[in-house]
Backbone bond lengths (Angstrom), bond angles and torsions (degrees), N, CA, C in turn:
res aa  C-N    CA-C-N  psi(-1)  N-CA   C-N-CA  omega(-1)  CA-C   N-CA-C  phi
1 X - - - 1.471 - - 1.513 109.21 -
2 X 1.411 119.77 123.88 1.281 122.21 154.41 1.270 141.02 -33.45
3 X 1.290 124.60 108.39 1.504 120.45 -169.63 1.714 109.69 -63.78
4 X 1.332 109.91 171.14 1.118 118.11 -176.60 1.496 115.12 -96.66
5 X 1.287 104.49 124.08 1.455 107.17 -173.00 1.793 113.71 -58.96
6 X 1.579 94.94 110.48 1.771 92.24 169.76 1.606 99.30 -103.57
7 X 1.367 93.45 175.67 1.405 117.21 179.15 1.554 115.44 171.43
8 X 1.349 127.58 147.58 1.105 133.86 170.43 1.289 131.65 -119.48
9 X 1.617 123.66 135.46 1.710 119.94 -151.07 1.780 99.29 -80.50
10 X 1.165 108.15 127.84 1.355 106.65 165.62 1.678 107.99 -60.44
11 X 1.269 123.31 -39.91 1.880 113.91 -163.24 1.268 105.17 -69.03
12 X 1.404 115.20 137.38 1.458 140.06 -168.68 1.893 97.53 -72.22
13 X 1.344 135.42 -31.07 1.290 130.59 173.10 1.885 106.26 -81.48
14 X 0.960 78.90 166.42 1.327 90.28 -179.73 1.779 124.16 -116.17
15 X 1.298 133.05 105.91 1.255 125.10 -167.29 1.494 112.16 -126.11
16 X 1.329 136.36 -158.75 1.477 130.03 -176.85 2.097 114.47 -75.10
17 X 1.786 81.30 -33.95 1.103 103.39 -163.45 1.648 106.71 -72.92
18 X 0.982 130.03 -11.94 1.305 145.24 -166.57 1.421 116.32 -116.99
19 X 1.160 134.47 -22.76 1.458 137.39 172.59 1.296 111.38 -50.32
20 X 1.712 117.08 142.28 1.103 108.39 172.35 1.711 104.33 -174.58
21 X 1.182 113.14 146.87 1.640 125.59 -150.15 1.808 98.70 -52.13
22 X 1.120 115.42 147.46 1.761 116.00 171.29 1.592 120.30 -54.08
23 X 1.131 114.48 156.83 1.498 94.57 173.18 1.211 135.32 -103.80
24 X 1.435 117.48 140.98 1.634 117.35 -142.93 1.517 127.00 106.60
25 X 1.683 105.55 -28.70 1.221 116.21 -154.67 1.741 101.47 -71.73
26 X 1.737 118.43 -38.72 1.022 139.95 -177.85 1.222 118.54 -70.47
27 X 1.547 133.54 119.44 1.875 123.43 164.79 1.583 90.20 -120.70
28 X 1.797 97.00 161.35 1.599 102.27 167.48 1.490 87.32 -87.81
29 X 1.305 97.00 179.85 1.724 121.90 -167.50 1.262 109.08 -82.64
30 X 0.793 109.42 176.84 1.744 131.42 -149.33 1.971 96.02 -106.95
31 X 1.048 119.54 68.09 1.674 103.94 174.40 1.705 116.27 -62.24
32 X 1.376 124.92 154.97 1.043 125.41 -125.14 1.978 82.04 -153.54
33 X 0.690 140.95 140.65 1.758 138.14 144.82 1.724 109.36 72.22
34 X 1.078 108.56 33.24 1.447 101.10 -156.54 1.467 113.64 -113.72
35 X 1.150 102.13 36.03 1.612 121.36 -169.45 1.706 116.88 84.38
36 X 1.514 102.04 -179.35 1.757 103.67 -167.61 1.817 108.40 -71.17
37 X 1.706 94.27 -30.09 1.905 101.16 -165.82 1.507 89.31 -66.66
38 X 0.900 139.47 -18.02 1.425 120.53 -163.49 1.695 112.54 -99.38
39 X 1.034 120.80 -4.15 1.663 138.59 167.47 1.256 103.88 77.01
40 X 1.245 138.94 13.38 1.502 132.84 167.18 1.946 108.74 -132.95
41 X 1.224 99.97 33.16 1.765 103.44 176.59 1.889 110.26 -95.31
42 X 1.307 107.68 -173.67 1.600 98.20 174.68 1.738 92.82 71.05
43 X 1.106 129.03 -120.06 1.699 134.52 -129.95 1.824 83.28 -109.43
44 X 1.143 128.73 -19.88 1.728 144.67 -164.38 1.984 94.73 46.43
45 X 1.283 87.76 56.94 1.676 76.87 159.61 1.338 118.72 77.65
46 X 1.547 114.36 29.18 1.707 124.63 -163.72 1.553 85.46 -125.47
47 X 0.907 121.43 -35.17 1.817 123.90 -152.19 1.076 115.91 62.30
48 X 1.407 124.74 -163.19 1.760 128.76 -162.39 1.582 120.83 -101.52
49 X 1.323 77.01 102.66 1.675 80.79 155.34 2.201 102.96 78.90
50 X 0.596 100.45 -179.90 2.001 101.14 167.66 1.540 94.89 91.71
51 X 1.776 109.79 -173.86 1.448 124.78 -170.17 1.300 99.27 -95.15
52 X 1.661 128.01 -26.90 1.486 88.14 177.47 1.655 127.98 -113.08
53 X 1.854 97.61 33.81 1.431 131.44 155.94 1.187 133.98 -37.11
54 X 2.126 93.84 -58.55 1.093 110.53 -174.57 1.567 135.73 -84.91
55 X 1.030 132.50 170.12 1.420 128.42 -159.91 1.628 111.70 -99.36
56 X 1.412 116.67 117.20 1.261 123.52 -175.45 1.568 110.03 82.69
57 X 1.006 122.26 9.65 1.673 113.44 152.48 1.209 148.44 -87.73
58 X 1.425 99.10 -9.03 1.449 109.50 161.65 1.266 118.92 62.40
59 X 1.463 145.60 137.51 0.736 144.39 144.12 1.853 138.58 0.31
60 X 1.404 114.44 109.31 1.725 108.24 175.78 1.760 108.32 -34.29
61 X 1.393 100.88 163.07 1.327 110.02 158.22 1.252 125.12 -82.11
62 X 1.461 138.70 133.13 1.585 136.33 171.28 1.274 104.65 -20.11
63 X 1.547 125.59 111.36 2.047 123.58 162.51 1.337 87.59 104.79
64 X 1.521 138.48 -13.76 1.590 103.86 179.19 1.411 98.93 -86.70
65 X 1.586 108.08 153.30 1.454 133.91 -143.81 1.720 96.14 -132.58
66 X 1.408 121.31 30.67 1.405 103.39 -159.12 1.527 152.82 72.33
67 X 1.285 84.63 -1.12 1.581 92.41 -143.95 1.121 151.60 126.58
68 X 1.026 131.82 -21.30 1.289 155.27 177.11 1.299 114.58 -122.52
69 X 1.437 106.95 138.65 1.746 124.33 -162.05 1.006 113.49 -28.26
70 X 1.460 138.78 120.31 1.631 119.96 -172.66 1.751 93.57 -94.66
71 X 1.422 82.99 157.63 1.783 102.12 -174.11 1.360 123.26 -63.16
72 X 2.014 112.64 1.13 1.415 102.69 -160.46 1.850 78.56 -96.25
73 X 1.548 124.79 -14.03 1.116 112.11 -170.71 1.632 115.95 -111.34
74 X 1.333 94.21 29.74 1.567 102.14 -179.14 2.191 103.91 -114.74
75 X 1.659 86.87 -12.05 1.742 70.79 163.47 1.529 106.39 -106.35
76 X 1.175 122.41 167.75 1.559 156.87 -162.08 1.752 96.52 -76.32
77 X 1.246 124.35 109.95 1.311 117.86 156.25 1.697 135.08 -77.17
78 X 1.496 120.24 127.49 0.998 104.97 155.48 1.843 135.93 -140.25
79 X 1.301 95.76 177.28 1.801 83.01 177.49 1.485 111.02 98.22
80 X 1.163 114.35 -165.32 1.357 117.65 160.05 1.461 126.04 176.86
81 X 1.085 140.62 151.70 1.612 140.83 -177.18 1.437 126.02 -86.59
82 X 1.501 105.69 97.20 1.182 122.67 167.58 1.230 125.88 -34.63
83 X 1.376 128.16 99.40 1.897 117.32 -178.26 1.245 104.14 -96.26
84 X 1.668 138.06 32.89 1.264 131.02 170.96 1.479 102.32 -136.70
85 X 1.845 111.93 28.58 1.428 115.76 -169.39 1.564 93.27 -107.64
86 X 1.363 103.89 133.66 1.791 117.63 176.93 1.650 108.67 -108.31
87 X 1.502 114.89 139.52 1.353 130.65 -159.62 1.205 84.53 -115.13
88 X 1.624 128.20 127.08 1.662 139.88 164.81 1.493 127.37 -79.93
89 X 0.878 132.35 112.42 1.648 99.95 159.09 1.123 131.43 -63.89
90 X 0.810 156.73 106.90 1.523 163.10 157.34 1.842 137.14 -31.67
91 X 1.023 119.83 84.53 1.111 116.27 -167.39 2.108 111.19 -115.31
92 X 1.017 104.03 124.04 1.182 117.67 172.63 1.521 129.97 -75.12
93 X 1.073 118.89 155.98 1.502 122.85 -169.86 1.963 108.66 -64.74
94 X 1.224 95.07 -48.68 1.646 120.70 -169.11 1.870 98.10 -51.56
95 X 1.680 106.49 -51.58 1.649 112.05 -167.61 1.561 82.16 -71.12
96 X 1.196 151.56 -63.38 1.297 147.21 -129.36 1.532 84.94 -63.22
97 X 1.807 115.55 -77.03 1.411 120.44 -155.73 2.023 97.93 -60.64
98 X 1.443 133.82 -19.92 0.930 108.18 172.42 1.765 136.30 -80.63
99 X 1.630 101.19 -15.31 1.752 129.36 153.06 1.390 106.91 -43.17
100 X 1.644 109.56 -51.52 1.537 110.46 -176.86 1.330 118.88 -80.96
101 X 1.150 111.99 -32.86 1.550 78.46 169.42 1.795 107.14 -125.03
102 X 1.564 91.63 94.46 1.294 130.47 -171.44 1.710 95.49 -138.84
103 X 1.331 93.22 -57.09 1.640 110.22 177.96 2.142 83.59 112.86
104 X 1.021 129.21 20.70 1.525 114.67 167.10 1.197 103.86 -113.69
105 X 1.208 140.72 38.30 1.279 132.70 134.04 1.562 120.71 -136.07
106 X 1.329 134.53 150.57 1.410 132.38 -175.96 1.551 104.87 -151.25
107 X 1.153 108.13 149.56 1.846 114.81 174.46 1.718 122.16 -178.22
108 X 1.052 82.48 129.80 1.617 104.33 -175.77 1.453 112.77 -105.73
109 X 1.507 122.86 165.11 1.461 118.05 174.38 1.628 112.02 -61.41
110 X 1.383 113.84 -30.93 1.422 105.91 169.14 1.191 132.68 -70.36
111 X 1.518 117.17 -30.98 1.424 124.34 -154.39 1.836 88.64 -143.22
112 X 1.860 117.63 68.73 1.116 128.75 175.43 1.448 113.00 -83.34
113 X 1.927 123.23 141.25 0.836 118.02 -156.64 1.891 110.21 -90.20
114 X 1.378 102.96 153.61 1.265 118.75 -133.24 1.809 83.80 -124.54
115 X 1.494 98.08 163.22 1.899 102.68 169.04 1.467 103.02 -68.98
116 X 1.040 133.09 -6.44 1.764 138.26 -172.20 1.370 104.74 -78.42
117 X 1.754 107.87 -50.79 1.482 114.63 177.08 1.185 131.94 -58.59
118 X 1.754 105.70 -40.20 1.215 126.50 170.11 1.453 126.78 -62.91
119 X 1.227 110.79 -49.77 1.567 114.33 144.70 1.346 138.97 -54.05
120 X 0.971 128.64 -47.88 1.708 111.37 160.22 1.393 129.09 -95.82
121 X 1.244 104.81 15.21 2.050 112.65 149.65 1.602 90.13 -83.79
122 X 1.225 138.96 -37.20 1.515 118.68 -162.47 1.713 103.62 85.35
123 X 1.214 110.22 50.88 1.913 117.28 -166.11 1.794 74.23 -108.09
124 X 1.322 118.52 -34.98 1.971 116.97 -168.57 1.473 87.68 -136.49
125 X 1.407 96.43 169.05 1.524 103.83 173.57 1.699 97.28 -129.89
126 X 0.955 108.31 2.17 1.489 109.02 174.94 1.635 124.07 -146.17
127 X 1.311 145.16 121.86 1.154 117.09 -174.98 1.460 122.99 -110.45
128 X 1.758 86.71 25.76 1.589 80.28 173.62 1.535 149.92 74.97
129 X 1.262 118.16 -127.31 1.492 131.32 162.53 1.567 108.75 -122.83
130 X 1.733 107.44 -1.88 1.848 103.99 170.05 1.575 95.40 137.11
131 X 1.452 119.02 161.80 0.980 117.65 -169.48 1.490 103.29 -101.19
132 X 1.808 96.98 140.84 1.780 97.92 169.01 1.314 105.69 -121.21
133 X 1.473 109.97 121.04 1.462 117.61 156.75 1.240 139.00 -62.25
134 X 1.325 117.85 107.18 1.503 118.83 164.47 1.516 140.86 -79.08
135 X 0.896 111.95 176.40 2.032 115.29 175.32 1.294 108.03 -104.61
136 X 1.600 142.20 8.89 1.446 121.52 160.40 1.409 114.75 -72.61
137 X 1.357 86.95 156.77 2.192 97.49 -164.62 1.840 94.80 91.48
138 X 1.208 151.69 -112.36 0.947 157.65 27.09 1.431 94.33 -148.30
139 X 1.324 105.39 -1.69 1.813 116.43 166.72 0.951 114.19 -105.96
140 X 1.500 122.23 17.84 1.369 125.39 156.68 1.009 112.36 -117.45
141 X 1.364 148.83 -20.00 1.572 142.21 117.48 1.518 104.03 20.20
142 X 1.040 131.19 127.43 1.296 133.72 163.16 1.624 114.35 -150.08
143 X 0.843 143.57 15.23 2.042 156.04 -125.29 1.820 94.20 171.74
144 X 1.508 87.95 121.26 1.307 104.87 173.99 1.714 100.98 -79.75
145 X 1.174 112.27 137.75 1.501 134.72 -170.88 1.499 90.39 -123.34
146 X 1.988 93.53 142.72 1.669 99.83 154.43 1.969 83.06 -147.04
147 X 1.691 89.64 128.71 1.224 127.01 -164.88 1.608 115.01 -123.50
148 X 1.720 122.61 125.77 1.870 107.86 175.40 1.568 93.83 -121.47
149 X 1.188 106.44 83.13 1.920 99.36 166.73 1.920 106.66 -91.77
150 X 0.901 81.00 -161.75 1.538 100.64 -161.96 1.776 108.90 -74.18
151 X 1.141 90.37 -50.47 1.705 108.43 177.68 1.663 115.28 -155.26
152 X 1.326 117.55 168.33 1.639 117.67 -168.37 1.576 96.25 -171.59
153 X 1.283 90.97 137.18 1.229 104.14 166.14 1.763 135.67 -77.12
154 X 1.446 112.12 177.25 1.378 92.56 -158.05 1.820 101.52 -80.48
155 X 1.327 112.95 -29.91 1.156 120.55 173.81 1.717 125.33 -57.72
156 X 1.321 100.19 -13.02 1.715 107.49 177.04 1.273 91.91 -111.11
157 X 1.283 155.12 -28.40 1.209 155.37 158.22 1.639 99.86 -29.55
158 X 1.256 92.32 -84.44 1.694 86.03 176.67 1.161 154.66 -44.44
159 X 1.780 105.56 -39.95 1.364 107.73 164.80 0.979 128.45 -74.96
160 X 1.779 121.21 -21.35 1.317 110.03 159.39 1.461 129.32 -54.38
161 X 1.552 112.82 -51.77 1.277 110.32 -162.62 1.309 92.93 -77.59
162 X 1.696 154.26 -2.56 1.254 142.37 -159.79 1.849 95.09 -88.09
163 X 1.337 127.07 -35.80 1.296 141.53 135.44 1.208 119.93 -19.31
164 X 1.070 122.34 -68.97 1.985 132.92 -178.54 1.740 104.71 109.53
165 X 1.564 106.61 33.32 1.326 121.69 157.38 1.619 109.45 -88.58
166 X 1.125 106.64 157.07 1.713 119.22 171.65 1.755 113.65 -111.44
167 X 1.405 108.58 151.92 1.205 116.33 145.09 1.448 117.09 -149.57
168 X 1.464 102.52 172.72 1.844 122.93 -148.31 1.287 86.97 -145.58
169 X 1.403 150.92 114.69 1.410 150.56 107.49 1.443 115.29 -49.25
170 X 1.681 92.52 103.45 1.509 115.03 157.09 1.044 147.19 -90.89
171 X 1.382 139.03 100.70 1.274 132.57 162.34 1.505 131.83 -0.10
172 X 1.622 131.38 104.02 1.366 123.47 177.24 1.826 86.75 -128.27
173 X 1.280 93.13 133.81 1.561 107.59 142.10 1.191 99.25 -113.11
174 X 2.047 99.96 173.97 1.724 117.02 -167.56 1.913 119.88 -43.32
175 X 1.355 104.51 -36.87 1.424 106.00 171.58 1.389 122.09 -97.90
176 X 1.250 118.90 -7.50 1.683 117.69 -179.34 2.241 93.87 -80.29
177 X 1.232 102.96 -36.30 1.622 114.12 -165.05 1.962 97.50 -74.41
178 X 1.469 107.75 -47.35 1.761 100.30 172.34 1.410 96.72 -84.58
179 X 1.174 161.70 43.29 1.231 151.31 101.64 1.657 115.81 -56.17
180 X 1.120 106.79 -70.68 1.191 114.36 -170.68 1.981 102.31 -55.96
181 X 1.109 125.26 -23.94 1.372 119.04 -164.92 1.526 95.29 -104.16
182 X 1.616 145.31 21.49 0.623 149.08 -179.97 1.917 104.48 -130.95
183 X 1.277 105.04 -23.61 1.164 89.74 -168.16 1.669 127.75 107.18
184 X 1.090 124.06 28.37 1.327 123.65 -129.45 1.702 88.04 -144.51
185 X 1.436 116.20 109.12 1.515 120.36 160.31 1.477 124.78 -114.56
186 X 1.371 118.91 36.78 1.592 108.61 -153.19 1.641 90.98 -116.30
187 X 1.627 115.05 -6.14 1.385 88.27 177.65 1.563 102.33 -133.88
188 X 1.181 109.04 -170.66 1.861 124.64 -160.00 1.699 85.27 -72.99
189 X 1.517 101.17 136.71 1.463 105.61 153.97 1.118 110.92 -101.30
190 X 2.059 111.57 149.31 1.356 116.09 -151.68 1.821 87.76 -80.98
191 X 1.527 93.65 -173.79 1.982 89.19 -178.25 1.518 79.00 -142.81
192 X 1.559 114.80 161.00 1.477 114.43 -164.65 1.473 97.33 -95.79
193 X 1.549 92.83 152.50 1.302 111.27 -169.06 1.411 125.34 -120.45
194 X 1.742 113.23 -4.55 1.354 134.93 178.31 1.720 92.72 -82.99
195 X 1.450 103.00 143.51 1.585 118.20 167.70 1.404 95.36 -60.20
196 X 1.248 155.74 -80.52 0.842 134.06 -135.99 1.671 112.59 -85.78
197 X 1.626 131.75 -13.54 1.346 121.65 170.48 1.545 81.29 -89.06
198 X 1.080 155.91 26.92 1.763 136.95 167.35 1.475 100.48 -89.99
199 X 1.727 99.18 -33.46 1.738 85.00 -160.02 1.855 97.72 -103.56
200 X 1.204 115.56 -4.83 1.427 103.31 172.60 1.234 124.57 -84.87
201 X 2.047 120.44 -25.63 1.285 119.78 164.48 1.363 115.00 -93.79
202 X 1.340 122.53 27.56 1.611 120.39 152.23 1.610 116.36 -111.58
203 X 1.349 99.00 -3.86 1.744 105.96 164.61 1.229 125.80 -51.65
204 X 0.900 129.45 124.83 2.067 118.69 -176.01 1.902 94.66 -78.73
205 X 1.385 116.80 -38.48 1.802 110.93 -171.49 1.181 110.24 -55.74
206 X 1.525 117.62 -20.91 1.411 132.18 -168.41 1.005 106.30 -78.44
207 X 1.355 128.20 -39.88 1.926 142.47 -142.50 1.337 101.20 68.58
208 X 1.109 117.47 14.29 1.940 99.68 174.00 1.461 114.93 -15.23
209 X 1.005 132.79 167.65 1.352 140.13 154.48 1.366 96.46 -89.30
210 X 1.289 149.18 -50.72 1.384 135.91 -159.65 1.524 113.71 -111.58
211 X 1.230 100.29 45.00 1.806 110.14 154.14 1.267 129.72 -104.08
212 X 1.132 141.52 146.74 1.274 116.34 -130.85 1.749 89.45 -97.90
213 X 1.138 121.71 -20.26 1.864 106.65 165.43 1.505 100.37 -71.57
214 X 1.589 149.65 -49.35 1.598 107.40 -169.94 1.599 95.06 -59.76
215 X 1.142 132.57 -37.66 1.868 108.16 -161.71 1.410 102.18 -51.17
216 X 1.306 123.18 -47.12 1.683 135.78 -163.64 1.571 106.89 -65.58
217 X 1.549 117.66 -6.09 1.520 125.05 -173.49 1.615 100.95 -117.55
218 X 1.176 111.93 -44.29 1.421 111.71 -163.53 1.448 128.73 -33.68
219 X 1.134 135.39 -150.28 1.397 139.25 144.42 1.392 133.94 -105.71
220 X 0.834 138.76 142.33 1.911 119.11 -173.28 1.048 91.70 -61.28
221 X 1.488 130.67 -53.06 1.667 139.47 -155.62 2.165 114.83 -34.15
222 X 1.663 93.48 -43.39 1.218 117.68 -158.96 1.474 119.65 -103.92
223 X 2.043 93.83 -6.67 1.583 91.42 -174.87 1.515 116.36 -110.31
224 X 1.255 117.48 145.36 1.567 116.01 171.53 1.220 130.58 -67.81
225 X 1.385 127.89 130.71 1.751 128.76 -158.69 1.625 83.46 -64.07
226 X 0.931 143.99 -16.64 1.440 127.15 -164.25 2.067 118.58 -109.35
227 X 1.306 89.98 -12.16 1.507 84.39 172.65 1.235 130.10 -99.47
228 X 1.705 125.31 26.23 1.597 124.37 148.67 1.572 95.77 -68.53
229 X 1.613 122.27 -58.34 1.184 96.23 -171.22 1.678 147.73 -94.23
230 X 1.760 87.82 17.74 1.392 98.96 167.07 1.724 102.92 -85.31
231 X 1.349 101.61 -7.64 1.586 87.49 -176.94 1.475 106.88 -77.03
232 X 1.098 101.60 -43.23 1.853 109.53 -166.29 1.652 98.58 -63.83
233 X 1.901 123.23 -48.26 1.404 83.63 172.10 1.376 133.47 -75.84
234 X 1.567 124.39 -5.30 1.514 121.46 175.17 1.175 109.43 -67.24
235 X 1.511 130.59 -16.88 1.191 113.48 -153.56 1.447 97.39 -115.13
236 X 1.531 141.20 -4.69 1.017 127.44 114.30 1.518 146.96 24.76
237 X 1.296 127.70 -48.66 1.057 119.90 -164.54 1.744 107.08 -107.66
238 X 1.968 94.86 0.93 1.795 96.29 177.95 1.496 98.38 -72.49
239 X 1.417 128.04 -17.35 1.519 121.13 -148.86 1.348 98.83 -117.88
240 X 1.170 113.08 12.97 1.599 126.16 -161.06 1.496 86.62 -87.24
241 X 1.511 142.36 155.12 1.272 150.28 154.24 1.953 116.01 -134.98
242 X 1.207 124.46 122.55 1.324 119.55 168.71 1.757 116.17 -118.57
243 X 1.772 89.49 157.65 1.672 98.45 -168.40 1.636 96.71 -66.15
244 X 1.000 116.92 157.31 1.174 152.16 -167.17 1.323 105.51 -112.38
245 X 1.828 127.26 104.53 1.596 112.02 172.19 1.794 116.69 -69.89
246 X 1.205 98.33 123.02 1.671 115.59 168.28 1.355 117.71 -67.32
């Protein structure tokens, strides 16, 4: 087979007429069966006989062993992987008040700090499944904070508000959380729909956002025309009662 004509353009511009493949980039082909003088005839480079000799078998799968029990199924399984398990980031009281007085973090009841804030001060480098606030540091807290992460504990609960800071645990699923970390208000945020995030962000011990004391505290600034009455129907199902077969 004829090789492929290379060559390279001496002119320093570049035009249609002048293009031409890199060098190296090009091999002739690989002949295959083409008798003994040519060094790939007989088996063309398979060798004798075996499985990966033959034609159209392709390669084993990663762990097959021939045949014989492979080792990933000779140990004992246990446990299992939760696909309704959420990973937090974690942020402490101590990093917050030391962000602030840095001057990279700021927050008011209107303009409370958000996983958005936290992320581009570099307070997290990841946010995860949403931010959870903790109470370590919390005697170094000194700056009233108003904060809406994801979840908080009861111990950061307190020291904030013992301050006359607020917090609001909000609801993020995967697209309400890259909205919010982008910046992004143009579409519906989802509201949770699992029994068990229904009844923990309508908890007031929690700070839910949708209990009916944070709505009665909040700010107008921060609240959605629509979640008094998503609260009233979630909350629904405490007052709910069914017959019982006798």
């Amino acid at each position: 087979m004829a090789s492929l004509p290379r060559f390279r353009a001496a002119s320093t511009k570049i035009h249609l007429f002048n293009l031409s493949p890199a060098r190296g980039s090009q091999h002739n082909q690989k002949r295959l069966g083409r008798g003994q003088g040519s060094g790939r005839g007989g088996t063309s480079g398979r060798g004798h006989k075996g499985q990966k000799a033959r034609a159209g078998n392709g390669k084993p799968k990663p762990g097959f062993e021939g045949g014989q029990t492979a080792i990933t199924k000779l140990f004992p399984k246990k446990g299992f992987v939760n696909p309704n398990t959420k990973v937090f980031a974690a942020v402490n009281l101590n990093r917050i008040q030391s962000w602030i007085d840095q001057g990279r973090l700021q927050s008011s009841p209107e303009n409370p700090i958000t996983a958005r804030e936290l992320l581009l001060s570099g307070c997290i480098h990841d946010a995860k499944d949403g931010i959870k606030l903790l109470g370590d540091g919390a005697d170094q807290l000194k700056t009233p904070i108003h904060i809406t992460p994801a979840r908080a504990s009861r111990s950061a609960i307190r020291a904030v508000e013992k301050l006359g800071g607020t917090v609001f645990c909000k609801y993020y699923n995967e697209l309400a959380l890259r909205d919010c970390l982008k910046g992004r208000t143009d579409r519906t945020e989802a509201a949770p729909v699992r029994q068990t995030d229904v009844a923990w962000y309508t908890e007031w011990n929690n700070r839910g956002y949708l209990s009916p004391q944070a709505l009665a505290r909040m700010p107008p600034a921060i609240m959605d025309a629509r979640w008094k009455e998503l609260s009233k129907q979630l909350l629904v199902y405490k007052a709910q009662q069914f017959d019982r077969q006798k």
